[in-house]
N, C-alpha and C positions, 0 to 999 in steps of 0.2 A: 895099418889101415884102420881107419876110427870109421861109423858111419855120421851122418849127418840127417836129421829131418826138417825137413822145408815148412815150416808153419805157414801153412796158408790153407784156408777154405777154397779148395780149385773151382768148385762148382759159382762160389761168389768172385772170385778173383776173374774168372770165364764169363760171368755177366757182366763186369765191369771193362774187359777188355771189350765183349759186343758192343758197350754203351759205344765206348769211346770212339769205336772203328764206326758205329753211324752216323755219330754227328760229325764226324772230321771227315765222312766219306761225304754228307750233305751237304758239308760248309766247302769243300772242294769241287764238288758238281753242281754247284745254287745256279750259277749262270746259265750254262748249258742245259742243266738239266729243266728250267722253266720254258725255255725255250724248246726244247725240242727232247722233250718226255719219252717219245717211242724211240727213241732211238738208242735205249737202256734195256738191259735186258732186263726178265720180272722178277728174279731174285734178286739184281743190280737196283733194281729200280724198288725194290720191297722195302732194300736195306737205305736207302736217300732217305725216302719218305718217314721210315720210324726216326731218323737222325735229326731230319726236320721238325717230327716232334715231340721231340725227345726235351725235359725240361733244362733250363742250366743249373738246376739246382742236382739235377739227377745227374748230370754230365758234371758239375764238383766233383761231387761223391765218389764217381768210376776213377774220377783221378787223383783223388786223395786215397783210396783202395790201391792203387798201384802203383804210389807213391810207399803207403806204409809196408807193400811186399817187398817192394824193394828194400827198404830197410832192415824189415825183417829177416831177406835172404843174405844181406850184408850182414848181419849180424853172428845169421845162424851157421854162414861160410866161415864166419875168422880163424885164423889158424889152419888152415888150408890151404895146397898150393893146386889142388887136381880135383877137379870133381867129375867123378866116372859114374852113369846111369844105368 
């Protein structure tokens, strides 16, 4: 049994996941959600509105970050058949 460590900053890798999950949760409720706003709840409705303005240059960035993890964890997995936590 060999171990294996996951190179990744969790804490940026975790902000880059939030980017992502705003703006593809804003770009999924754009219709609905202009139209009838109360009808989200205020965490639901916290998380639209940063996604709405969230930049695309910022929303690149979260997906070239978990883009590069994933390689990273391809990388740092080879030679394995089982990864146990």
């Amino acid at each position: 049994m060999d171990d294996a460590t996951a190179p990744v900053d969790a804490q940026a890798l975790l902000a880059a996941h939030r980017t992502v999950m705003q703006v593809e949760c804003a770009t999924v409720h754009q219709g609905d959600f202009a139209a009838r706003p109360g009808d989200y709840a205020p965490k639901v409705r916290a998380l639209i509105e940063a996604g709405a303005r969230t930049t695309a240059v910022a929303y690149a960035k979260a997906l070239a970050m978990q883009r590069e993890h994933r390689r990273a964890m391809r990388r740092a997995l080879r030679g394995f058949d089982v990864a146990l936590t």
